[in-house]
N, C-alpha and C positions, 0 to 999 in steps of 0.2 A: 590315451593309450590304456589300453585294458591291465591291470596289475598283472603281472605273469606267478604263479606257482612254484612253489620248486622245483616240481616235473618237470615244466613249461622249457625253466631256463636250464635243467641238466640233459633233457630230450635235446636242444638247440645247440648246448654244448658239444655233446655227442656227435652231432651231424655235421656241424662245425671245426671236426678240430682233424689237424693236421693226422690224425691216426684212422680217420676214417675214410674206407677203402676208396676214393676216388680218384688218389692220383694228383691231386692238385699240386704237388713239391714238383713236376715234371713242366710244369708250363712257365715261364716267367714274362708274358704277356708284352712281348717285344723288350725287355729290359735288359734283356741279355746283349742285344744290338745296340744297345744305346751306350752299354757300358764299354761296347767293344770299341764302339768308336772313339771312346773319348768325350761324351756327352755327357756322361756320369762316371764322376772319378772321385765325390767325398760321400761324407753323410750328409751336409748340409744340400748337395746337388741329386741324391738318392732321394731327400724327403720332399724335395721340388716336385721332383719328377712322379714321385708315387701321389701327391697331393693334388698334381694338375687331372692322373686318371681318376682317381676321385673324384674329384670337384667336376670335372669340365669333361671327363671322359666316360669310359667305358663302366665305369665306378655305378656314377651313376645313374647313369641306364640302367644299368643291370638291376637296380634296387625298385626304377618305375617297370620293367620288365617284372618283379616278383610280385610287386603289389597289384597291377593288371593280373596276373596268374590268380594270385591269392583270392581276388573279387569276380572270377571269371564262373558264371554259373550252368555252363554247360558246356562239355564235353566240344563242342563245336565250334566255342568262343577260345578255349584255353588252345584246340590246336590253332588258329587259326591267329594269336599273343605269339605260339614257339615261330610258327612263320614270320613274325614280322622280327622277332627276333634273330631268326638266321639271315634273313634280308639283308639288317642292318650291323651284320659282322663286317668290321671294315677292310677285313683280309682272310686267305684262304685259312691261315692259320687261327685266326681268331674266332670263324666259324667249327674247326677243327678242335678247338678248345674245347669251347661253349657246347658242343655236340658231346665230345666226350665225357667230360666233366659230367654232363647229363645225364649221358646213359649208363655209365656206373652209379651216379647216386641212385637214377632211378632205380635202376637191378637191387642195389644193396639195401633200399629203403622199403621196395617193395618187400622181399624176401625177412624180412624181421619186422619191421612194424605195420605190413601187410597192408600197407597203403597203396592203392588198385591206379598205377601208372605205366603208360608207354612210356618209350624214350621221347625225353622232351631236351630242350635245351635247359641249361644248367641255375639260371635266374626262374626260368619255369617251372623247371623241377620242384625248386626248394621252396615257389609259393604256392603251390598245387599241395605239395606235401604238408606244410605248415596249415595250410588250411584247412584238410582233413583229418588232421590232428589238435585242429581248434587250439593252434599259437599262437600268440599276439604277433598282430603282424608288422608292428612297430618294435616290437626287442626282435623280431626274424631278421627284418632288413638291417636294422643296428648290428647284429651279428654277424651277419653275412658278408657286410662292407669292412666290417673290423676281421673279420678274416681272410676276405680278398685283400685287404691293405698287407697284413700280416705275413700274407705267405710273399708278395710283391719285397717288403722289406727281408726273408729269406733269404730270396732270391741277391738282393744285393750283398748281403752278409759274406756270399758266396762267393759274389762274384767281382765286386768292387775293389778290395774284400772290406768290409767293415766289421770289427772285433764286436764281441757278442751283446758286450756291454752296449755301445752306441746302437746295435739294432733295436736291444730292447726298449733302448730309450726313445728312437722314431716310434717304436709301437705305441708308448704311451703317450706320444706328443700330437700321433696323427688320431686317435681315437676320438678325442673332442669332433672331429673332424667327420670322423665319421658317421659319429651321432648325429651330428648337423645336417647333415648331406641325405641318412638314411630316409629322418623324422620328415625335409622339406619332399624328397624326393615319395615318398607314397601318399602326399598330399596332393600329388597330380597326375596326370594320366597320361596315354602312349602321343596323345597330342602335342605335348611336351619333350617328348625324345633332342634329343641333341648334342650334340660335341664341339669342344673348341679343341681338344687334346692331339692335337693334328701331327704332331712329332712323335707320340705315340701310337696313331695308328699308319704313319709310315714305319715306324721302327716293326711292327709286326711284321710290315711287306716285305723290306729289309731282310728280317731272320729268315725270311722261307729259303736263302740263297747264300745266306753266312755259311763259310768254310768249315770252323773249326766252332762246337757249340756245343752245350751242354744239357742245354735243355729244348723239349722241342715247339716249344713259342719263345 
């Protein structure tokens, strides 16, 4: 992996971080449903659950989703990655996500660092983006997955509840993790796509019909 800059890593921080206009605190990627039922009721059962999308779910897709973006060298190929990527949303919601998520970073990425993008899905977006800003694309996906981890442990914080202390401490326990997950997953290609995380992407289908919610995944 190429050294990154200090540009590198405050440009990724930036686009990364809970303050940047996209929205992400509004989705909790089916966890809300999980929690409602009873599926998730500690920390120890929140860092389960957020480890298996990681590892086995949605997590890390989304990371060979950036890196296919990231090495896609024409305009024809990258749209052609966001399709396979709405395809493979396992639920209306989670296509509703991934879409959204997208089309604001893409808007607000385009309009300040003037990087020339449609709306793409949201794994697409950020390697499309990275790439025309010549980011390592090994700290992008390590980023990226520590922040989808991070905003997923929010989410619990909230709703579980887990005091603030124990969230931060899944952030720091699940990040190894994420590193793990980013570095093997852009080692491989969309031929590799896969999921075992199967309780997470029913809990998605689940929240489309949940009564009382708070967030809208």
């Amino acid at each position: 992996m190429a050294t990154p800059t200090d540009a590198d890593i405050l440009t990724l921080t930036q686009w990364l971080s809970p303050a940047y206009p996209v929205g992400g605190f509004a989705y909790s990627h089916g966890l809300e449903w999980a929690i409602e039922c009873s599926a998730v009721t500690s920390v120890s059962e929140a860092g389960d659950w957020i480890a298996d999308v990681v590892e086995h779910g949605s997590g890390r897709n989304d990371c060979v989703f950036l890196a296919a973006a990231y090495r896609a060298d024409t305009p024809d190929k990258l749209a052609e990655i966001d399709r396979t990527a709405q395809a493979l949303s396992a639920s209306s919601e989670r296509l509703m996500e991934t879409r959204l998520l997208g089309e604001a970073f893409c808007s607000v990425t385009s309009d300040v660092w003037a990087v020339e993008m449609d709306s793409l899905t949201y794994p697409i977006a950020i390697g499309h983006a990275a790439a025309a800003r010549n980011l390592p694309l090994g700290l992008t996906a390590q980023m990226f997955l520590q922040a989808f981890m991070a905003n997923l442990v929010a989410c619990a914080t909230r709703l579980v509840p887990l005091g603030q202390t124990d969230g931060q401490r899944l952030i720091r326990d699940l990040t190894p993790l994420c590193q793990r997950i980013a570095s093997e997953a852009i080692e491989t290609g969309l031929d590799d796509l896969g999921s075992t995380a199967f309780l997470s992407d029913i809990a998605s289908m689940k929240h489309e019909t949940q009564y009382s919610r708070m967030f809208r995944t």
